[in-house]
C-alpha positions in Angstrom: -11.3 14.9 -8.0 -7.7 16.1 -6.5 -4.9 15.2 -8.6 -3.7 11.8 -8.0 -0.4 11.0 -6.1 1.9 8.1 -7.4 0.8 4.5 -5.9 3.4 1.9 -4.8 2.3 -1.5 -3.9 4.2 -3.5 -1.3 4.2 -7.1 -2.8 6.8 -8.6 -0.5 5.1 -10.1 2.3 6.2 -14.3 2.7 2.4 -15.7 2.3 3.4 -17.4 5.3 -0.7 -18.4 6.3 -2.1 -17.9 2.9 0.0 -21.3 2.1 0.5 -19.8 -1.5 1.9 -17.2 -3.0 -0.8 -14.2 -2.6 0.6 -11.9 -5.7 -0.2 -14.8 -7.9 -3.4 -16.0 -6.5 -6.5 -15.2 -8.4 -8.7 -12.2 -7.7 -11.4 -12.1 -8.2 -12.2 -15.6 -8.9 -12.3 -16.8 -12.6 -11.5 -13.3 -13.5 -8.3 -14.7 -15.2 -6.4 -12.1 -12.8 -3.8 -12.2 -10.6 -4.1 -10.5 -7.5 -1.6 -7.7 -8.5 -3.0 -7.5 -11.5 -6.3 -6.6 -9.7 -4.5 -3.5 -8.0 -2.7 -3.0 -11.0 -6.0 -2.2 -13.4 -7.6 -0.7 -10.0 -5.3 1.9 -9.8 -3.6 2.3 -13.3 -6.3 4.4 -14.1 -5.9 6.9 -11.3 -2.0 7.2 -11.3 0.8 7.8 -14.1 3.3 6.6 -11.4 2.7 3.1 -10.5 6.1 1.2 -7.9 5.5 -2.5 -7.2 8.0 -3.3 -4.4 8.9 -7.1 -4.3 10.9 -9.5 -1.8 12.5 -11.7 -4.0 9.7 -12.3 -6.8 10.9 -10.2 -9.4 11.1 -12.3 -12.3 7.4 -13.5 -11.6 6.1 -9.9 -11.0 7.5 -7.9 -13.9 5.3 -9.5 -16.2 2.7 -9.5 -14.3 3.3 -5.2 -13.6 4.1 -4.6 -17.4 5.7 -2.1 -18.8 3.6 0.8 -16.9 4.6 0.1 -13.6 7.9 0.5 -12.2 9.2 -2.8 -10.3 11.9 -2.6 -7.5 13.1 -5.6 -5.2 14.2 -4.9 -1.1 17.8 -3.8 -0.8 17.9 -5.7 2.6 16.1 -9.0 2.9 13.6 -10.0 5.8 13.1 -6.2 7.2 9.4 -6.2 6.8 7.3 -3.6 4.9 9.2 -0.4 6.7 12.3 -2.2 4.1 9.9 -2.3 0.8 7.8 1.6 1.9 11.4 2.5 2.3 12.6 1.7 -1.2 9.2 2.3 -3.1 9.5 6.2 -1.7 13.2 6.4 -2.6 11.7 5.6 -6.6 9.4 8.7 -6.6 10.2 11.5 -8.5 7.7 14.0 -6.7 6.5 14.3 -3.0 3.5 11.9 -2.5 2.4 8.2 -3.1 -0.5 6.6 -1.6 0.9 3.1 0.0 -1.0 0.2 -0.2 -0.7 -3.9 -0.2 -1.1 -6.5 -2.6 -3.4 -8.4 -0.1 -5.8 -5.4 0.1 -8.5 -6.2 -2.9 -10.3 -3.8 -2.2 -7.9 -0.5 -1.5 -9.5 2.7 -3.0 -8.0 5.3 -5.1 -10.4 7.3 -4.3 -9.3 7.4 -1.0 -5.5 7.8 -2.2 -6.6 11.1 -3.7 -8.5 12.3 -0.7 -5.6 11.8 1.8 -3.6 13.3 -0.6 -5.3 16.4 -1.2 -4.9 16.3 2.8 -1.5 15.9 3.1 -0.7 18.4 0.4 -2.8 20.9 2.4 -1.6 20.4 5.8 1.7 19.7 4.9 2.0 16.7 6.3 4.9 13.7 5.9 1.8 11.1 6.8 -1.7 10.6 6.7 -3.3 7.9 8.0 -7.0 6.7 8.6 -7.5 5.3 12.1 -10.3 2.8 12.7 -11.6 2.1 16.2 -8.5 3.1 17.6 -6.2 1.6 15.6 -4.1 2.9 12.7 -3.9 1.5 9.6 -0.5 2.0 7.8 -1.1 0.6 4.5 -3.7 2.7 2.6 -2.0 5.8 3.6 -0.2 8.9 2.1 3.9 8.7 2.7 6.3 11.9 1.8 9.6 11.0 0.0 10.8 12.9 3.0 10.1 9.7 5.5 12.6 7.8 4.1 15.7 9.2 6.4 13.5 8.4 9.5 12.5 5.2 8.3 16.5 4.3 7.9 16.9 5.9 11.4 14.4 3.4 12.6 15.4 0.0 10.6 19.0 1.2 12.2 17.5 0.9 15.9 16.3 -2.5 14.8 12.3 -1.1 14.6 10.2 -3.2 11.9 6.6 -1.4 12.4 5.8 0.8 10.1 4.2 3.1 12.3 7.6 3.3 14.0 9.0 6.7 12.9 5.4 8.3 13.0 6.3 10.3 15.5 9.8 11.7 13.9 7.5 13.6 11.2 4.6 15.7 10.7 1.8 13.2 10.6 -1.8 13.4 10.7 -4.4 10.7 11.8 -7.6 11.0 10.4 -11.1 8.9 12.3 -12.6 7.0 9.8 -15.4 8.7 10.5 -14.1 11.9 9.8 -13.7 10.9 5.8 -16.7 11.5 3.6 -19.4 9.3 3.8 -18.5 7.6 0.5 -15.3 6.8 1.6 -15.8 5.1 5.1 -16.4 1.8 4.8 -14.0 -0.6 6.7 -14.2 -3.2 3.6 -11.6 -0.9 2.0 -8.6 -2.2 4.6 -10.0 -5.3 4.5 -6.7 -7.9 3.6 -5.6 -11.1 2.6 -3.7 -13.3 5.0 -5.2 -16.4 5.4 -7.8 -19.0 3.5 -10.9 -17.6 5.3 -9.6 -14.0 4.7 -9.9 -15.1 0.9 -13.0 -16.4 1.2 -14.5 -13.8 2.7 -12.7 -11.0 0.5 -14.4 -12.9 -2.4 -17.9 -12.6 -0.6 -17.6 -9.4 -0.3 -16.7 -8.7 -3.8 -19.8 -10.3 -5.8 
């Protein structure tokens, strides 16, 4: 397996449908787990480099991350994710990290280690799997070099993600370019509402 790049884990998002707090909701259920926690054993065995990025639940999250994860708060409030990928990459001490979301139960390591065997071949300052036309952002291999675009781009007032894409080298990969064990669409499957729970724990048993 290609070496594994450093994982950071946007936490920050306001829960605003879910009704509840998603980093401390249980997953899977009676598992005893937290969400992050879920992400946390799912990928602690992959990465030596583990960055939680949280809005404004730090006190609840660093338990929760332990001591094995790093975990790092915005430096500007209500900016979005492109604020918490922004500080997460500003953490990392080498070149990669695979970016994912607390609400994604299901995000894949394995697929962090292909993308960044990717990237570290072509170079590249993003890759990203696109799925029936549309990107997906989170689950995607970031540079440490992004973060002066992504500054130039929360400066013009962007809050997309995919907004300084075109700024560095990128690549976009089709889903159906990955290999075969790697291309189901239950991977980016996330968390934002009741029914997206529900369904996120049918798919799991």
């Amino acid at each position: 397996m290609t070496r594994s790049p450093a994982v950071i884990i946007l936490a920050g998002g306001k829960s605003t449908r879910f009704k509840r707090d998603k980093v401390l909701s249980e997953f899977p259920p009676g598992s005893g787990q937290t969400l992050l926690e879920h992400l946390l054993s799912r990928f602690g065995r992959y990465s030596e480099v583990v960055i939680v990025v949280s809005r404004r639940l730090y006190a609840a999250v660093k338990p929760i991350a332990g001591p094995e994860a790093t975990v790092v708060t915005d430096e500007v409030r209500d900016l979005g994710p492109l604020e918490g990928l922004r500080v997460g990459l500003k953490q990392l001490s080498g070149q990669y990290a695979f970016v994912v979301a607390c609400d994604q139960p299901f995000a894949s390591p394995e697929l962090g280690c292909f993308l960044h065997g990717l990237a570290a071949t072509m170079k590249a300052d993003v890759v990203a799997v696109k799925i029936g036309g549309y990107l997906e952002p989170l689950q995607a291999i970031y540079s440490k070099l992004c973060v002066v675009e992504i500054e130039r781009a929360l400066s013009r007032g962007e809050r997309r993600i995919i907004s300084f894409y075109d700024h560095v080298a990128t690549s976009i990969v089709d889903i159906e370019q990955l290999p075969e064990g790697l291309r189901s669409r239950r991977t980016f499957l996330n968390i934002n509402s009741p029914t997206d729970y529900e369904e996120a724990v049918r798919r799991w048993v």
